[in-house]
Biopython code that builds the backbone (N, CA, C, O; Angstrom):
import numpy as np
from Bio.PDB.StructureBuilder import StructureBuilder

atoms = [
    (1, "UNK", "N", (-83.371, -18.314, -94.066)),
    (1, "UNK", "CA", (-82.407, -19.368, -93.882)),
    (1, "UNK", "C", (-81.580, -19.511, -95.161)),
    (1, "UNK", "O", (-82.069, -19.312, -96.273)),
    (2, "UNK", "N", (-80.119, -19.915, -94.928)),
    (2, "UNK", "CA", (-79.890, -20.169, -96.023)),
    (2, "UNK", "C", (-79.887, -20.973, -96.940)),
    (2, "UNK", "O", (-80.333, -22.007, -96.443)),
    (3, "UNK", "N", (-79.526, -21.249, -98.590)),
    (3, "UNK", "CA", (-79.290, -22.201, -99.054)),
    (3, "UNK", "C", (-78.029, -23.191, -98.658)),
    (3, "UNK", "O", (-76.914, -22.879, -98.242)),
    (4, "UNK", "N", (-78.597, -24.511, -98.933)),
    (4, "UNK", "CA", (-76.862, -25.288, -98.568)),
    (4, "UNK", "C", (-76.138, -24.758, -100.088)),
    (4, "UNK", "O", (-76.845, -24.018, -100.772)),
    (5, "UNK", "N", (-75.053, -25.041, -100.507)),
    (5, "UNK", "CA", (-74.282, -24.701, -101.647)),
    (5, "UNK", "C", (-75.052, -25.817, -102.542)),
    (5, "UNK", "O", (-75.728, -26.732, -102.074)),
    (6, "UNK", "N", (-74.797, -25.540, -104.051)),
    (6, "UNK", "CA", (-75.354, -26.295, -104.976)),
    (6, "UNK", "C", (-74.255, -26.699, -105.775)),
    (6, "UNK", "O", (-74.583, -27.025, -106.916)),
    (7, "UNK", "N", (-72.661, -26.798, -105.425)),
    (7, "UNK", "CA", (-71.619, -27.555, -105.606)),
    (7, "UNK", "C", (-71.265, -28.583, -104.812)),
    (7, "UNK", "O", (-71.877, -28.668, -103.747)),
    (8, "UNK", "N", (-70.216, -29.600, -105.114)),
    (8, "UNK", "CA", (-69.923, -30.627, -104.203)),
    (8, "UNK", "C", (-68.726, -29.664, -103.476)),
    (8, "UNK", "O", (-68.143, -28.782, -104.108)),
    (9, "UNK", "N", (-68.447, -29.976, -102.018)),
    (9, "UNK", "CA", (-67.653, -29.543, -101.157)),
    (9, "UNK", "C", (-66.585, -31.032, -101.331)),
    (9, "UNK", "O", (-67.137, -32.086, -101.646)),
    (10, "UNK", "N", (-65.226, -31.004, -101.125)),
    (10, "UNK", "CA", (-64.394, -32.048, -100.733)),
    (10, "UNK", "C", (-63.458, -31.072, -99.274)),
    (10, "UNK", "O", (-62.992, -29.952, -99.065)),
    (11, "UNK", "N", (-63.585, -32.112, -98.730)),
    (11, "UNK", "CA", (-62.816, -31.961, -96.937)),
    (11, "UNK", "C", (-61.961, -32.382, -97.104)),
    (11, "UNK", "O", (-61.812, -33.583, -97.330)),
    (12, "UNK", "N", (-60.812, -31.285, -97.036)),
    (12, "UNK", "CA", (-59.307, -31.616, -96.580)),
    (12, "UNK", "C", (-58.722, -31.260, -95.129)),
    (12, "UNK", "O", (-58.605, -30.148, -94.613)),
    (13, "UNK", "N", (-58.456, -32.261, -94.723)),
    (13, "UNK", "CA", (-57.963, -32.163, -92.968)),
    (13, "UNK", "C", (-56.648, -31.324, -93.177)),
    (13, "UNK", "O", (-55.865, -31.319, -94.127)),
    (14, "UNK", "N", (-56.646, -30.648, -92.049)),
    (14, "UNK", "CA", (-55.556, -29.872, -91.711)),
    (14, "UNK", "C", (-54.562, -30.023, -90.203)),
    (14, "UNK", "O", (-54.514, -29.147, -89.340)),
    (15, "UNK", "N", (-53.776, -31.419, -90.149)),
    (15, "UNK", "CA", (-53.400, -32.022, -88.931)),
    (15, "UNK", "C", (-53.253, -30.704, -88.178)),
    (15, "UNK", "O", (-53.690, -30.745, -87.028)),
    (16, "UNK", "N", (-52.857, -29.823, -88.482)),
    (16, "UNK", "CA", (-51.831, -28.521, -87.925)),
    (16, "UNK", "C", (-52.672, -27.814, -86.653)),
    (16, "UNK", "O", (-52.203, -27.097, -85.769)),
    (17, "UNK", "N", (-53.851, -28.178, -86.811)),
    (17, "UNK", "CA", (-55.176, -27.722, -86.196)),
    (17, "UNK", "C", (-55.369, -28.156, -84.532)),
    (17, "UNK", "O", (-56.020, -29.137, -84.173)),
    (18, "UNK", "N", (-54.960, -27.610, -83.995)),
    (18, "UNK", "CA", (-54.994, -28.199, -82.649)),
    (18, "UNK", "C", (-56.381, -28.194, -81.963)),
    (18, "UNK", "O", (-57.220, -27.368, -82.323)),
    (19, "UNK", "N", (-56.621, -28.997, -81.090)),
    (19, "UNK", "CA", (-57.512, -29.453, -80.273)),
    (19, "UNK", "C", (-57.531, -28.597, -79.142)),
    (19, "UNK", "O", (-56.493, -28.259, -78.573)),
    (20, "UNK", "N", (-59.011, -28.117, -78.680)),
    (20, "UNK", "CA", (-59.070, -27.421, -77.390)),
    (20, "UNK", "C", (-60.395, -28.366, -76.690)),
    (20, "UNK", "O", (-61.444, -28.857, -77.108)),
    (21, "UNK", "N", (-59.781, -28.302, -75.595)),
    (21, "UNK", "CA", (-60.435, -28.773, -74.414)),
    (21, "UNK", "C", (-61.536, -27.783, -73.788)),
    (21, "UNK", "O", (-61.252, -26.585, -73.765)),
    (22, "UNK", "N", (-62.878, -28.243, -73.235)),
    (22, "UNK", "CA", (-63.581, -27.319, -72.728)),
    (22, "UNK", "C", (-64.398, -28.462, -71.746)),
    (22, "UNK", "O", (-64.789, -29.542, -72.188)),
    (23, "UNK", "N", (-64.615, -27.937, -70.071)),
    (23, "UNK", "CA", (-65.770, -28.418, -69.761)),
    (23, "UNK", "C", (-66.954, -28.234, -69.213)),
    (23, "UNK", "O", (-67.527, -28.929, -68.373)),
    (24, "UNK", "N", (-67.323, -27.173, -69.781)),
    (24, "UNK", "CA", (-68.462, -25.977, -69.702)),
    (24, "UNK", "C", (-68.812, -25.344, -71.078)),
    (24, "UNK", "O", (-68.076, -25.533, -72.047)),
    (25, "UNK", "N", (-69.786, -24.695, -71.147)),
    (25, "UNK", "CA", (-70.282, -23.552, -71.982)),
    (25, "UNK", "C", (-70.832, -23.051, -71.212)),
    (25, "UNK", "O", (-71.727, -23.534, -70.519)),
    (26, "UNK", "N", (-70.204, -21.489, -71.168)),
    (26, "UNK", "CA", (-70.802, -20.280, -69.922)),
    (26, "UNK", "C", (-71.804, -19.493, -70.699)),
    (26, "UNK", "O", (-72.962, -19.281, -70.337)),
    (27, "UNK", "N", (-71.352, -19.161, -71.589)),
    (27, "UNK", "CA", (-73.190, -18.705, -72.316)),
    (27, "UNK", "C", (-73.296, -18.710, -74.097)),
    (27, "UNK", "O", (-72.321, -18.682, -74.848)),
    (28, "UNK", "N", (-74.496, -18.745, -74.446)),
    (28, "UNK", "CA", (-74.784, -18.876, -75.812)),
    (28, "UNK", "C", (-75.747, -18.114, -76.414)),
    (28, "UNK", "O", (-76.879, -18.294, -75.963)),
    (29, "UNK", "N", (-75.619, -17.186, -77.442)),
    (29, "UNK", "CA", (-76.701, -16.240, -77.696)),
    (29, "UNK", "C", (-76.339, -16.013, -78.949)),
    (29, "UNK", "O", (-75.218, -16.222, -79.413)),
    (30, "UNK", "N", (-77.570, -15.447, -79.695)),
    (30, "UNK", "CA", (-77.903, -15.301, -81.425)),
    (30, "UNK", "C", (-78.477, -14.230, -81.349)),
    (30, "UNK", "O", (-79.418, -14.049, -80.577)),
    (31, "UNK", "N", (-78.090, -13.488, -82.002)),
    (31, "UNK", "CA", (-78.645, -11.555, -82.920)),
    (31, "UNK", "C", (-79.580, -11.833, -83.741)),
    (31, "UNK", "O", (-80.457, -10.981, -83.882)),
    (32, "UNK", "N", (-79.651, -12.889, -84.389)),
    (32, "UNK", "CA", (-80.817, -12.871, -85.523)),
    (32, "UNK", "C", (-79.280, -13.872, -86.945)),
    (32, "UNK", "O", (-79.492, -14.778, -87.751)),
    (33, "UNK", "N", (-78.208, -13.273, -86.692)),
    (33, "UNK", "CA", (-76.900, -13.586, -87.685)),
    (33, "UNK", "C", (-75.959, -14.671, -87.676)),
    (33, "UNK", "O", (-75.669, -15.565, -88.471)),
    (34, "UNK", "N", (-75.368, -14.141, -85.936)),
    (34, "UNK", "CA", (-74.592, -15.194, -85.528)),
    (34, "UNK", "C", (-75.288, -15.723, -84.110)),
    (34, "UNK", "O", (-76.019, -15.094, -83.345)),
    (35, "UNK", "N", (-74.897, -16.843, -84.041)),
    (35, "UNK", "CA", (-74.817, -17.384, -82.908)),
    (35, "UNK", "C", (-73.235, -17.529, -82.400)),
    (35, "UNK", "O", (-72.280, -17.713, -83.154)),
    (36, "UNK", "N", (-73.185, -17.424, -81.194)),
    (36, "UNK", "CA", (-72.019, -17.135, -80.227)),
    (36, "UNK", "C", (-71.838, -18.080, -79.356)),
    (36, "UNK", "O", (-72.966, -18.407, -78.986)),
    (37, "UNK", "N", (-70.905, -18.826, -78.715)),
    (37, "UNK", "CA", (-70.752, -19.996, -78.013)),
    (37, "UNK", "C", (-69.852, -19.424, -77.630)),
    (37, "UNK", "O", (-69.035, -18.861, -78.357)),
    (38, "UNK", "N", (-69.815, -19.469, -75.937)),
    (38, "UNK", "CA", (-68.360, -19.147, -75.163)),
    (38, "UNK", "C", (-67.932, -20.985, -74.501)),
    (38, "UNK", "O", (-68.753, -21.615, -73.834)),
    (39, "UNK", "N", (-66.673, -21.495, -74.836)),
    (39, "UNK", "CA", (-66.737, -22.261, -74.506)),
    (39, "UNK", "C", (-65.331, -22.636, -72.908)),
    (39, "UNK", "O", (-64.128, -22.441, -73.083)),
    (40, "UNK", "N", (-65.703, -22.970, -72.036)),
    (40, "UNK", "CA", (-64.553, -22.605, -70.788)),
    (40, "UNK", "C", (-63.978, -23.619, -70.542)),
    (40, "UNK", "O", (-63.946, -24.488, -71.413)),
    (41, "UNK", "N", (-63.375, -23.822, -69.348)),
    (41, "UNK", "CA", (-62.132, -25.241, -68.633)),
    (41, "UNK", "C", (-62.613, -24.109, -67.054)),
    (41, "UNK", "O", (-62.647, -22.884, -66.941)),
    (42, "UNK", "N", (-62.761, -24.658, -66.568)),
    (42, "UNK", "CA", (-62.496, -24.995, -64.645)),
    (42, "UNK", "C", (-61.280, -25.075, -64.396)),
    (42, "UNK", "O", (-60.705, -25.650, -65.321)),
    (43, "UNK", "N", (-60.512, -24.732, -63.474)),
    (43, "UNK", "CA", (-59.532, -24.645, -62.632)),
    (43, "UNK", "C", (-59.858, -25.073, -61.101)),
    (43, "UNK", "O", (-60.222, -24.178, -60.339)),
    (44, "UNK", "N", (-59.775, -26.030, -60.754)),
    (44, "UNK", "CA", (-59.909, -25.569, -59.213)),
    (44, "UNK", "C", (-58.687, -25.262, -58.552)),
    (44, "UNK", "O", (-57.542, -25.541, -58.906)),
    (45, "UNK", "N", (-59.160, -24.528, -57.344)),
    (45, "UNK", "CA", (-57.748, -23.819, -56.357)),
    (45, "UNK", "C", (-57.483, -24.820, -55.213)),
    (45, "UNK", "O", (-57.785, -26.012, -55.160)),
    (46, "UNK", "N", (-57.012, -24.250, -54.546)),
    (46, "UNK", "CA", (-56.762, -25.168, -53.214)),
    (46, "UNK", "C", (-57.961, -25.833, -52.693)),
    (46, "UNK", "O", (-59.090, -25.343, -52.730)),
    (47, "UNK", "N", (-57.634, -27.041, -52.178)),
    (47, "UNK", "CA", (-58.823, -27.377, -51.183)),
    (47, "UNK", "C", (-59.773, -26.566, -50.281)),
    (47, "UNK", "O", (-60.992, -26.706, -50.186)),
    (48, "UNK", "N", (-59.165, -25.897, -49.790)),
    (48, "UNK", "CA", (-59.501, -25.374, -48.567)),
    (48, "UNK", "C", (-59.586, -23.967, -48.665)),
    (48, "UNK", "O", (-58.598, -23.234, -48.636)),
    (49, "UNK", "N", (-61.080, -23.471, -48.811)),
    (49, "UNK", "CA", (-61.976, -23.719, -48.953)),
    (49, "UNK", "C", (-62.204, -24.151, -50.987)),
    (49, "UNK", "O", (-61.505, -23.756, -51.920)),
    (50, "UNK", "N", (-63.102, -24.816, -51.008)),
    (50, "UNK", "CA", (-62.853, -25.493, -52.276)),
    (50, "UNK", "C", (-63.759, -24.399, -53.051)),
    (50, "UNK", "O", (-64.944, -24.071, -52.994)),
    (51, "UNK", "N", (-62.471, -23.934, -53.911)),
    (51, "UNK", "CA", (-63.583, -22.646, -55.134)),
    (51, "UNK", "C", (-62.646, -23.369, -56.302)),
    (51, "UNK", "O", (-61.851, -24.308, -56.279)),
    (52, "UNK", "N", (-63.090, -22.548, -57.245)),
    (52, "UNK", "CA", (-62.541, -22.803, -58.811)),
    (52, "UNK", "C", (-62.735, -21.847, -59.728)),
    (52, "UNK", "O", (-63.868, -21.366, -59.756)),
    (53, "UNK", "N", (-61.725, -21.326, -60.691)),
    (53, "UNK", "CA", (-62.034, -20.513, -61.138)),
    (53, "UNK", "C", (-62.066, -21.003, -62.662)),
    (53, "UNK", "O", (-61.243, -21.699, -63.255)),
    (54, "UNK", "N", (-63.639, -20.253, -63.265)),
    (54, "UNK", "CA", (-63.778, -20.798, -64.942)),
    (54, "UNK", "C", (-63.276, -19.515, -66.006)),
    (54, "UNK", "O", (-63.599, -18.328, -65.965)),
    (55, "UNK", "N", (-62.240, -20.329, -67.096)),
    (55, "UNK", "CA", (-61.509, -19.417, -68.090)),
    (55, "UNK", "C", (-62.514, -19.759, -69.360)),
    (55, "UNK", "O", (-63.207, -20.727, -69.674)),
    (56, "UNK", "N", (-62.212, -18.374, -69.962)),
    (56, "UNK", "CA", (-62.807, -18.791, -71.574)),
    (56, "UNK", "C", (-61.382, -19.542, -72.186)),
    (56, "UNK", "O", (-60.286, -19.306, -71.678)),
    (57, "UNK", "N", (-61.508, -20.217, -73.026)),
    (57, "UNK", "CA", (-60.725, -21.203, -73.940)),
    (57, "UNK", "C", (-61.053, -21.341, -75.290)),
    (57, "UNK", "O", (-60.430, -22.014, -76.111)),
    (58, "UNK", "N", (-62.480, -20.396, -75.568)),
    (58, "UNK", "CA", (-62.454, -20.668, -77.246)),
    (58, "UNK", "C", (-63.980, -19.860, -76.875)),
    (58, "UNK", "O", (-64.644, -19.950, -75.842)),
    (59, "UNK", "N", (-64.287, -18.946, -78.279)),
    (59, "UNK", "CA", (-65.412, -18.352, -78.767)),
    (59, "UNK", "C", (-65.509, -18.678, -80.282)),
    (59, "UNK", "O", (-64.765, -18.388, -81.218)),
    (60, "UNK", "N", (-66.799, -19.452, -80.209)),
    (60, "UNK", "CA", (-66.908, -20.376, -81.556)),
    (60, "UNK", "C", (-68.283, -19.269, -82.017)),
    (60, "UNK", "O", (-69.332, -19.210, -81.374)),
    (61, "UNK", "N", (-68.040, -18.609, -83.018)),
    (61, "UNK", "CA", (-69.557, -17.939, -83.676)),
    (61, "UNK", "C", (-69.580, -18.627, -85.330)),
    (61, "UNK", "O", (-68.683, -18.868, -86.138)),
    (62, "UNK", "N", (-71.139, -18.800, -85.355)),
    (62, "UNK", "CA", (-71.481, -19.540, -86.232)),
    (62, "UNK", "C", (-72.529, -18.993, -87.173)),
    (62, "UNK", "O", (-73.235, -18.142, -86.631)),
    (63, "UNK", "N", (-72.845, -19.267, -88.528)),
    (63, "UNK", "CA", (-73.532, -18.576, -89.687)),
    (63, "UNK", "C", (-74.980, -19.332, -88.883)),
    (63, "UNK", "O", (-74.794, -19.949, -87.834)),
    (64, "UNK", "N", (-76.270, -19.227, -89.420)),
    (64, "UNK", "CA", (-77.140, -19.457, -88.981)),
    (64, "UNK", "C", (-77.412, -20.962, -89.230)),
    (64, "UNK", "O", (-77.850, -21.797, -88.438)),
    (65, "UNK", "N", (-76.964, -21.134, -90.815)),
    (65, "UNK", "CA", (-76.796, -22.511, -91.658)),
    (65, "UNK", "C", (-75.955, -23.338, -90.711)),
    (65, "UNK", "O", (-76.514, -24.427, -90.579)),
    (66, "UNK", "N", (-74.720, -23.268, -89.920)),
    (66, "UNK", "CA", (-73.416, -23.795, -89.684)),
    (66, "UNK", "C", (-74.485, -24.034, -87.978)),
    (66, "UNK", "O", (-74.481, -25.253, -87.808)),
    (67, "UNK", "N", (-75.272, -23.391, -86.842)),
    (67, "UNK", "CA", (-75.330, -23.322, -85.984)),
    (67, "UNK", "C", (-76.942, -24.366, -86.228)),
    (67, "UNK", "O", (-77.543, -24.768, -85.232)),
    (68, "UNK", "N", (-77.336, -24.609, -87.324)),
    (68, "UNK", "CA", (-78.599, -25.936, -87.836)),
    (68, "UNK", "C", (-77.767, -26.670, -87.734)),
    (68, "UNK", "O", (-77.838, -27.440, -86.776)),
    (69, "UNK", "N", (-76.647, -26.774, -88.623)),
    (69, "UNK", "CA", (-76.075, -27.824, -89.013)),
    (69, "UNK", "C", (-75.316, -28.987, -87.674)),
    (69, "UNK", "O", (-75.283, -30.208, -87.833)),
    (70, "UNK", "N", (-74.818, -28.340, -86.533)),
    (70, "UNK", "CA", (-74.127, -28.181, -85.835)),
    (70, "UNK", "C", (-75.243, -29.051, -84.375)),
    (70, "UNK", "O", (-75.109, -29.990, -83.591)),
    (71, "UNK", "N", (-76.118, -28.185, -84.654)),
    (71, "UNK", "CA", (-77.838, -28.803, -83.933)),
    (71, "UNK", "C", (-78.295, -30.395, -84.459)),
    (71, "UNK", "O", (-78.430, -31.333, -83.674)),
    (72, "UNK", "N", (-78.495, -30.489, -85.908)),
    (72, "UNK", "CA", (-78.455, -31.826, -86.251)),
    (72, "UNK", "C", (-77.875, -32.802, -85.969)),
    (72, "UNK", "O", (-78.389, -33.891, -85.712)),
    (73, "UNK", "N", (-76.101, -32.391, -85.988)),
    (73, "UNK", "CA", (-75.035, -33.205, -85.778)),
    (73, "UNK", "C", (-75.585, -33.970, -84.365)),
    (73, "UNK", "O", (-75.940, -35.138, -84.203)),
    (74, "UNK", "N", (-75.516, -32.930, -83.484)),
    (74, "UNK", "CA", (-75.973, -32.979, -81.934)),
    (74, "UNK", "C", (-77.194, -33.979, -81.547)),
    (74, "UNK", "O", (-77.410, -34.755, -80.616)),
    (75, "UNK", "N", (-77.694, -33.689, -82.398)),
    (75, "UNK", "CA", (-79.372, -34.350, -82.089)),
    (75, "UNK", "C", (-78.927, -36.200, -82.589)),
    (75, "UNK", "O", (-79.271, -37.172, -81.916)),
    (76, "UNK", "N", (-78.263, -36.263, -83.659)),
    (76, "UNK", "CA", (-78.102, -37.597, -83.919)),
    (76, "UNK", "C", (-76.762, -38.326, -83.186)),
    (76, "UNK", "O", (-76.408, -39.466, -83.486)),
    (77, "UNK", "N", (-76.093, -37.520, -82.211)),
    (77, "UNK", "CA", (-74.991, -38.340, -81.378)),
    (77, "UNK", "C", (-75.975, -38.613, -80.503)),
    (77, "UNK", "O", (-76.097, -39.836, -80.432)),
    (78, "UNK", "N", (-77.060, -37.811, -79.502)),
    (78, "UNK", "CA", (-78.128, -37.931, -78.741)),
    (78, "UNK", "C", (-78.824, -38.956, -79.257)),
    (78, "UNK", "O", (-78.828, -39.953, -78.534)),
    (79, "UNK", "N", (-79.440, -39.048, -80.310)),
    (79, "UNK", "CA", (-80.199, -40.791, -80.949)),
    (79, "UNK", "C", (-79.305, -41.573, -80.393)),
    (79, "UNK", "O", (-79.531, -42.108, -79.307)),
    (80, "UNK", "N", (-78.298, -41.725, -80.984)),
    (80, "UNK", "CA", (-77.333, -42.507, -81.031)),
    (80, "UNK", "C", (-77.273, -43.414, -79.305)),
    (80, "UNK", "O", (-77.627, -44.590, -79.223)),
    (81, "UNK", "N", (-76.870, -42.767, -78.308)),
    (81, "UNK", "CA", (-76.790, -42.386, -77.353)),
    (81, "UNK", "C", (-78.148, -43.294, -76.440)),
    (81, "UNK", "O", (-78.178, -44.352, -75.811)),
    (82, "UNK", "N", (-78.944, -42.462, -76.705)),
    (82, "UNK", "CA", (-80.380, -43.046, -76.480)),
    (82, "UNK", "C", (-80.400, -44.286, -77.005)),
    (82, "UNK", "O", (-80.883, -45.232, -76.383)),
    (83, "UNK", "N", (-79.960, -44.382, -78.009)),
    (83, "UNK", "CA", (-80.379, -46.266, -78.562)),
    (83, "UNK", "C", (-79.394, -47.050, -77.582)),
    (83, "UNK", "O", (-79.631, -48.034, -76.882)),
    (84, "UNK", "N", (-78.462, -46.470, -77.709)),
    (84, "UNK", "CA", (-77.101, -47.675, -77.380)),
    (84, "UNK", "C", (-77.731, -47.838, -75.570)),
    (84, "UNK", "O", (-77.642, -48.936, -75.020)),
    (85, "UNK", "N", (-78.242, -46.809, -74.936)),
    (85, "UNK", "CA", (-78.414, -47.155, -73.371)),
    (85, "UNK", "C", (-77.804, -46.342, -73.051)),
    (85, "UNK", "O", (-78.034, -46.229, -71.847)),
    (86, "UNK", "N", (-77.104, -45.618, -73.344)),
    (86, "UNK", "CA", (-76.051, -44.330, -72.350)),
    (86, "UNK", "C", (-76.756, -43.321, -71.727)),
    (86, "UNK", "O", (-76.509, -42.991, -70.567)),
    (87, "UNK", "N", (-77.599, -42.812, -72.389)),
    (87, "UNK", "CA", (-78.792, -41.917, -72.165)),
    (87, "UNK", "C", (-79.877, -42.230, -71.940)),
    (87, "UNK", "O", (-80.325, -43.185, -72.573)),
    (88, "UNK", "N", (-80.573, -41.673, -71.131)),
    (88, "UNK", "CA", (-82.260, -41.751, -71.293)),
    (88, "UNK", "C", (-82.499, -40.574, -70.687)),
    (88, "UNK", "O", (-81.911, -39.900, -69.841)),
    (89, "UNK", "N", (-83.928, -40.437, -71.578)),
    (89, "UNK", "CA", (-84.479, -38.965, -71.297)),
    (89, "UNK", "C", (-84.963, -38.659, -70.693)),
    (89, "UNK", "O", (-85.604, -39.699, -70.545)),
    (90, "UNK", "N", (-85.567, -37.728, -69.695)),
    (90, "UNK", "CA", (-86.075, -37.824, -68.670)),
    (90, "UNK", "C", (-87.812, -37.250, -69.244)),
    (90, "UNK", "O", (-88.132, -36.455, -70.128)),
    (91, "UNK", "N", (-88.760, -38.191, -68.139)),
    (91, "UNK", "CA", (-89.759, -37.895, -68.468)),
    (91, "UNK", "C", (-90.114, -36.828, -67.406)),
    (91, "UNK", "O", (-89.627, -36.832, -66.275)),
    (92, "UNK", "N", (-91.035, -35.880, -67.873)),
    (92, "UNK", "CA", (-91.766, -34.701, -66.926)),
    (92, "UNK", "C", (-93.125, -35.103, -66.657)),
    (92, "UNK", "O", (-93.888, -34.684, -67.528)),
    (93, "UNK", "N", (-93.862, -35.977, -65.471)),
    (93, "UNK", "CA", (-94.878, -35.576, -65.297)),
    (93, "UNK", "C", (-95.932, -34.515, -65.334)),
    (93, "UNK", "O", (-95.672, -33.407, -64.866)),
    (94, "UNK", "N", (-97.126, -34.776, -65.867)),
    (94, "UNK", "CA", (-97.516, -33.357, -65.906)),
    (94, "UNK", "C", (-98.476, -32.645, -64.299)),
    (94, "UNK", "O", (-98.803, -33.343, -63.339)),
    (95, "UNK", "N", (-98.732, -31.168, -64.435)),
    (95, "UNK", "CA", (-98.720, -31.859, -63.308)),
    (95, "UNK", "C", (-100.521, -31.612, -63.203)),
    (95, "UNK", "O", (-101.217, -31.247, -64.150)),
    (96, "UNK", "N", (-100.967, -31.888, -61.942)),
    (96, "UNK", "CA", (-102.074, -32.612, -61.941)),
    (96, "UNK", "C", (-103.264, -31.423, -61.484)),
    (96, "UNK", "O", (-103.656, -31.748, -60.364)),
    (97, "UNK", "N", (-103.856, -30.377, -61.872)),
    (97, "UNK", "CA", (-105.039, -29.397, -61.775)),
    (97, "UNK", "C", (-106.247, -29.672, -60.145)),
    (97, "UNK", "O", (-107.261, -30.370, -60.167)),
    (98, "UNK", "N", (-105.870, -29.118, -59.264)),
    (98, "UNK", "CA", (-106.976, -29.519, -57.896)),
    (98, "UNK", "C", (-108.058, -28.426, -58.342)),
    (98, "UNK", "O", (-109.092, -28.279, -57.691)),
]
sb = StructureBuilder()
sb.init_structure("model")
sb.init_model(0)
sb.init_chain("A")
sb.init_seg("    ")
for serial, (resi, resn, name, xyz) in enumerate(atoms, 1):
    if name == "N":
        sb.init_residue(resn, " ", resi, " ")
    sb.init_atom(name, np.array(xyz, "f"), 0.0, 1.0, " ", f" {name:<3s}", serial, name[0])
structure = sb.get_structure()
């Protein structure tokens, strides 16, 4: 794993940076290096009969450090989430040995 840096980082926004929309992830997989995120948008077609077709819209690959980091972020909007009432987790019974 890696080290985090042992300098201070300062974040400068870059308005210029546009925003992409996604409302899917069609698949996600790691080599051991990167991790890979395909991220898509839905289309649907006509009603009749009702299909839809899903586009890629962005392939996000990430250092191993950046795809922790990224996991953490995730895990504490999920707290978050869970406290406020928006979420709840689902429990799995276990199941029961005859």
């Amino acid at each position: 794993m890696q080290k985090k840096p042992e300098f201070q980082t300062r974040f400068i926004d870059r308005p210029e940076v546009s925003e992409t929309f996604a409302d899917s992830i069609r698949s996600l997989s790691f080599d051991g290096q990167t991790m890979r995120i395909d991220f898509c948008t839905t289309r649907l077609d006509q009603p009749k009969p009702p299909t839809a077709r899903q586009y890629p819209i962005c392939r996000l690959v990430l250092t191993p450090a950046a795809a922790i980091d990224l996991f953490n972020k995730l895990q504490q909007i999920v707290n978050a989430l869970e406290k406020s009432g928006t979420l709840k987790r689902a429990t799995i019974k276990p199941k029961t040995v005859q």
